[in-house]
C-alpha positions in Angstrom: 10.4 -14.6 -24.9 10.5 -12.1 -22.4 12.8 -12.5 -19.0 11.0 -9.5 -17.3 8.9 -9.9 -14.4 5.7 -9.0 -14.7 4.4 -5.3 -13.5 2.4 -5.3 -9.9 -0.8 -3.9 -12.2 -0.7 -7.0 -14.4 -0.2 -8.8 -10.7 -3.3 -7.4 -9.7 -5.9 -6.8 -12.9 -8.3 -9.1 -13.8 -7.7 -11.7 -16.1 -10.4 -10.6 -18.4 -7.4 -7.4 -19.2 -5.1 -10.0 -18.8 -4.0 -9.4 -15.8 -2.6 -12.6 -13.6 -5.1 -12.2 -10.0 -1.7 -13.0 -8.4 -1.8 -14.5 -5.2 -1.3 -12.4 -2.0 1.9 -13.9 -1.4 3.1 -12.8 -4.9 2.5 -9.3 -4.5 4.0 -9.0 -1.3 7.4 -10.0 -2.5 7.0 -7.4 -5.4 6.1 -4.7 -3.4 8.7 -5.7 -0.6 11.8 -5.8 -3.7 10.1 -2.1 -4.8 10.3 -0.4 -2.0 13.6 -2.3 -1.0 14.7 -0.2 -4.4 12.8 3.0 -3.2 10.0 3.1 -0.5 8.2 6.2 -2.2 8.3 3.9 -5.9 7.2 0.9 -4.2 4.2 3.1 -2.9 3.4 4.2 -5.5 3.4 1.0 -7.8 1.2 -1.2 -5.5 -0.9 1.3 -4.2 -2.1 3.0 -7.4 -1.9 -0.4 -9.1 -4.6 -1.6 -6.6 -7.2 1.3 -6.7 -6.5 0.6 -10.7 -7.3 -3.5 -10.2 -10.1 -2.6 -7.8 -11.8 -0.4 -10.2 -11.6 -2.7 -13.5 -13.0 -5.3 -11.6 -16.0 -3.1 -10.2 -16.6 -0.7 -12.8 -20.1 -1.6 -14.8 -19.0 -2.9 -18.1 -19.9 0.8 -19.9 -17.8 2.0 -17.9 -15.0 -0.3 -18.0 -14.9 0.3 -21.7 -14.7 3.9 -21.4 -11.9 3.6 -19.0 -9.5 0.5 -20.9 -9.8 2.5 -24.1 -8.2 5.4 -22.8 -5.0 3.1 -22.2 -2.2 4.4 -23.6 1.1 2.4 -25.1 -0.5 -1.0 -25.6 -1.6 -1.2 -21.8 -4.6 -2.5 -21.0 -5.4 0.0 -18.2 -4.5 3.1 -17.6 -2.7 4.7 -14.5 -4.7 5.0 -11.6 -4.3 7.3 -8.1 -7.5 6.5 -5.6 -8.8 7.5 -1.7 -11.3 5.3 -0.5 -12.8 7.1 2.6 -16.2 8.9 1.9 -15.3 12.2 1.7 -17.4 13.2 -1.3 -21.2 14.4 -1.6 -23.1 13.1 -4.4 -26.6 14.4 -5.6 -28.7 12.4 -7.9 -29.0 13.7 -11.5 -30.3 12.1 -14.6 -28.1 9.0 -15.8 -25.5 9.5 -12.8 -24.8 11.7 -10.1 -23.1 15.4 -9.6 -19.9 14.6 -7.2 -18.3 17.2 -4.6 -15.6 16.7 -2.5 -12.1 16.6 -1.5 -9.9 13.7 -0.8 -6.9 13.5 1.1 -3.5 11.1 0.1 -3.5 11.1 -3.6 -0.4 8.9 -4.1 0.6 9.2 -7.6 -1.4 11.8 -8.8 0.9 13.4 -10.8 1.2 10.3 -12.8 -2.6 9.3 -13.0 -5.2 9.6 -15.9 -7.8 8.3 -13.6 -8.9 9.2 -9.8 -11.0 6.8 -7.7 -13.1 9.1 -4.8 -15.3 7.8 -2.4 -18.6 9.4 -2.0 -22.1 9.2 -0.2 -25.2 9.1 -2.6 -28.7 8.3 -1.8 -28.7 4.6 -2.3 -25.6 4.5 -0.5 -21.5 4.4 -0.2 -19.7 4.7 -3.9 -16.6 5.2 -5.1 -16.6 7.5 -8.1 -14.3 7.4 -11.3 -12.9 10.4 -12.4 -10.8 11.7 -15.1 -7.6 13.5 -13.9 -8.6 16.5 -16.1 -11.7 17.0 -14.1 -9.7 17.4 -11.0 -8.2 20.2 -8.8 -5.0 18.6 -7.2 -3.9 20.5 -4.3 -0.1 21.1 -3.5 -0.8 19.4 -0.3 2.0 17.4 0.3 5.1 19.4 2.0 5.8 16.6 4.7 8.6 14.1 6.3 9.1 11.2 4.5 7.7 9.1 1.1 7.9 12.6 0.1 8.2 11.3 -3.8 4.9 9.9 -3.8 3.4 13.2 -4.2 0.5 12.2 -2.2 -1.1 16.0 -2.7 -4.8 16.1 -2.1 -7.7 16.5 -4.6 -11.3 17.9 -5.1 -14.0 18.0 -7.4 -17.1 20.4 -7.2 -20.5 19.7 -8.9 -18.7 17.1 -11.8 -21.0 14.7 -13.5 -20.3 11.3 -12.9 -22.2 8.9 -15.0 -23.7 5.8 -13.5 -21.3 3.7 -15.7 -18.0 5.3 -13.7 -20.0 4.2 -10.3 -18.8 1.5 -8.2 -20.1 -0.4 -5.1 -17.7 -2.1 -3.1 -20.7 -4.2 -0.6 -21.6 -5.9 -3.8 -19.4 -9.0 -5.8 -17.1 -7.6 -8.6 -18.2 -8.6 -11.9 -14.7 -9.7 -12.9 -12.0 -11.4 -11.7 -11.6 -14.3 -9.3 -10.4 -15.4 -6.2 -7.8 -11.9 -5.6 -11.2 -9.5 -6.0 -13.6 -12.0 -3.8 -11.6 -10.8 -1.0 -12.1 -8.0 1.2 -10.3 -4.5 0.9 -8.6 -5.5 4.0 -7.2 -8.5 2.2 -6.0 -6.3 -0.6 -3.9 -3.7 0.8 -2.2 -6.3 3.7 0.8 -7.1 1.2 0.6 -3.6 0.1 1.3 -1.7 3.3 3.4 -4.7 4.8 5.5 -4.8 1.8 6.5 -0.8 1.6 7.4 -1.3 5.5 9.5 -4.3 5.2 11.2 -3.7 2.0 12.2 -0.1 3.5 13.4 -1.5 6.6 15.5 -4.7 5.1 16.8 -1.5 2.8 17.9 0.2 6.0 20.1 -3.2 7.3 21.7 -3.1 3.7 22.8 0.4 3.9 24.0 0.2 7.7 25.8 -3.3 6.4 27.7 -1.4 4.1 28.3 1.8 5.8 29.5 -0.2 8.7 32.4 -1.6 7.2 36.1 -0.4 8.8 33.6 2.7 9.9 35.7 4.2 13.1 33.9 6.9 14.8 35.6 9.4 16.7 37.3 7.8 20.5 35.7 4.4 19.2 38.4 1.7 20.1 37.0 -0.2 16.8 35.5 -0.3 13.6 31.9 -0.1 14.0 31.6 -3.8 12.1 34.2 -5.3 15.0 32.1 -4.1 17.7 30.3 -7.1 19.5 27.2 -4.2 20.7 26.8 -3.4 16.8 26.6 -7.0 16.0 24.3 -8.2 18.6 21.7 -4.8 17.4 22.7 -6.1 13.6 21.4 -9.9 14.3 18.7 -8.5 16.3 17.4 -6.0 14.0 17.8 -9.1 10.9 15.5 -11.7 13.1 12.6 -9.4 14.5 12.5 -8.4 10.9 12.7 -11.6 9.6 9.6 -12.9 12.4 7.7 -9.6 11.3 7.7 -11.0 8.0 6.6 -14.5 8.3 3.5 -13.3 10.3 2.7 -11.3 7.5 3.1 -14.5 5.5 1.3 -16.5 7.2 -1.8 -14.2 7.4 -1.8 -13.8 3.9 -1.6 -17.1 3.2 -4.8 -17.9 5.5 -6.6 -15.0 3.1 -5.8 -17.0 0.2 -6.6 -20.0 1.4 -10.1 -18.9 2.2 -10.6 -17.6 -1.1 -9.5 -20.7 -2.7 -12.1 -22.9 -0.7 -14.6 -19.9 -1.8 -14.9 -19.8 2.0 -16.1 -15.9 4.0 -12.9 -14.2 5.6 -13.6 -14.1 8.8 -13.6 -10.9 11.2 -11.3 -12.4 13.8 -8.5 -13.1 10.6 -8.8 -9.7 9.2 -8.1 -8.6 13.0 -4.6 -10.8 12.8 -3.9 -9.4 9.9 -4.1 -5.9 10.6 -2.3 -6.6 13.7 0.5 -8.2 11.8 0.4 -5.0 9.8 1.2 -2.7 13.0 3.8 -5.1 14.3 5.8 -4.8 10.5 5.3 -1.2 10.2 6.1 -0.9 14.3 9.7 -3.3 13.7 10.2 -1.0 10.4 10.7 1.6 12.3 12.3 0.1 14.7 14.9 -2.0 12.1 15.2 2.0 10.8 16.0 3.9 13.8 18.7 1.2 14.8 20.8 1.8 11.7 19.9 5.4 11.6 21.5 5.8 15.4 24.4 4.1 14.0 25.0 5.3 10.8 27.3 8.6 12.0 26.9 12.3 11.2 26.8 11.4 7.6 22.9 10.1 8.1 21.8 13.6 9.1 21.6 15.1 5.5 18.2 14.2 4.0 20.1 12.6 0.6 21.1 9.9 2.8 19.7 6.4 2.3 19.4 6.3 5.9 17.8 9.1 6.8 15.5 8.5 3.6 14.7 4.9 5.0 14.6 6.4 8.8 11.7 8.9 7.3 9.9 6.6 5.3 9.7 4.6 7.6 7.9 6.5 10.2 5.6 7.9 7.4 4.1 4.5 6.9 2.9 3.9 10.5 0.3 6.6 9.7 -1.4 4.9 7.6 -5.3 4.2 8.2 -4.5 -0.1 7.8 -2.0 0.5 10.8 -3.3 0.7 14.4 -2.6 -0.1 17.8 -6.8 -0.6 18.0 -6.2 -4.1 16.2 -3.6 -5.7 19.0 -6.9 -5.0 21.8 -8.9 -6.9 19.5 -6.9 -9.4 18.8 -6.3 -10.1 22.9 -10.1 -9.8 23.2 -10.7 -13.0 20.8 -7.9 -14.6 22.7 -9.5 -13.7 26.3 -12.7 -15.2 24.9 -11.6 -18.6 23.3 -9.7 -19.1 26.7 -11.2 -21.8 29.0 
């Protein structure tokens, strides 16, 4: 039998591929030990993995068949990259629709077979499936940290898409269980937090070690005997630690809802997005802390540090991260006072 753990796509798929519908929970401790490893390969692996799950659970069944047997190496699904915002045109043409656009953020694009692309059509939002070959990727991404995701952008202009490779994410999936009853929101929660907290606990590791009989220049100790290093060391460990149990706690109440089969509410999807900000917010915090004290080795870019200080701060700028969400949360607080 097999003693290795099981991949975040086979986490995610739907047990109709064999996948596992793994609880929220689950996948957040996979993507937080990935990107403890690597923040740009833990990314990568839960990101692509869910526009991947996403779309096997969606796609009409034509489609699905189209798509699973082009699986390579006994997989079940192929490799997936995907952009969810509506940046595409579609017209209407016989049996499907002729797609145009171009997508921003293609993480793992280099790697995919399949592209998912949001798009407008008459009867409404879609999201689009795309073979990579029909594809323009852009060298797009020259930037400041998760630089190995290769998140370049794409375009199409005036590709067929048949109705079959058509998705509609306002209507149930017709696979899977509890994990694709949820909303999107619910989805990418222990994505996100997981790249920011494994990349920060990453960043406490390597300042751990580096600290160790460390003496800067006129320092009267090592940087590990220094009471001010300790306190910002113990600090650093429990706001991380607190960041992470919020986002445990919200993604348990996710799960929870979908095992009582119950509607997520607005006000929990709020928390959770707020608990998002506050992990990617203490991230870079946790970062910048062991960056400041890491020395004048940090400053070279094939530093762990400075990798971790980077990545960081490129997460924050993702769309599931914003300040908007703390206002709403004290608005639902300002109303349920008495």
């Amino acid at each position: 039998m097999s003693t290795e753990s099981p991949s975040l796509l086979q986490l995610k798929l739907p047990k109709e591929l064999g996948g596992l519908e793994a609880d929220l929970r689950s996948q957040f401790l996979a993507t937080e030990a990935a990107s403890r490893a690597d923040g740009s390969a833990g990314w990568n692996e839960t990101f692509t993995t869910t526009s991947a799950a996403i779309a096997a659970a969606r796609l009409p069944q034509d489609g699905l068949n189209e798509v699973a047997a082009s699986a390579t190496g006994g997989a079940a699904w192929p490799p997936f990259t995907g952009t969810f915002p509506l940046s595409g045109r579609a017209a209407p043409a016989p049996d499907g629709v002729v797609l145009t656009g171009r997508w921003g953020f293609g993480s793992g694009i280099v790697d995919a077979a399949w592209v998912v692309a949001g798009c407008t059509t008459e009867l409404g939002p879609r999201w689009a499936v795309i073979p990579v070959e029909q594809v323009t990727v852009h060298d797009t991404w020259q930037v400041s940290g998760l630089e190995e995701t290769l998140s370049h952008d794409y375009s199409v202009k005036e590709v067929f898409v048949p109705h079959s490779r058509l998705f509609d994410l306002s209507q149930p999936p017709p696979r899977g269980g509890i994990l694709h009853r949820l909303p999107m929101y619910a989805l990418i929660t222990p994505d996100h937090c997981g790249v920011s907290l494994g990349i920060a606990r990453r960043a406490l590791d390597e300042i751990a070690i580096a600290a160790a009989g460390k003496n800067r220049l006129t320092s009267a100790a090592p940087l590990d005997e220094r009471p001010a290093f300790q306190r910002d060391l113990g600090q650093a460990d429990t706001k991380l630690r607190a960041a992470r149990a919020l986002v445990l706690e919200v993604l348990d109440e996710f799960w929870a809802a979908g095992v009582a089969d119950q509607p997520v509410q607005d006000e929990l999807v709020q928390r959770a997005r707020a608990a998002a900000t506050h992990a990617a917010d203490i991230a870079v915090e946790v970062a910048s802390m062991a960056y400041r004290r890491g020395g004048g080795s940090v400053l070279y870019q094939d530093h762990p540090l400075n990798q971790c200080f980077r990545d960081a701060h490129a997460a924050t700028q993702h769309v599931h991260v914003t300040d908007e969400m703390f206002e709403l949360v004290g608005a639902t607080l300002l109303g349920e006072a008495p």
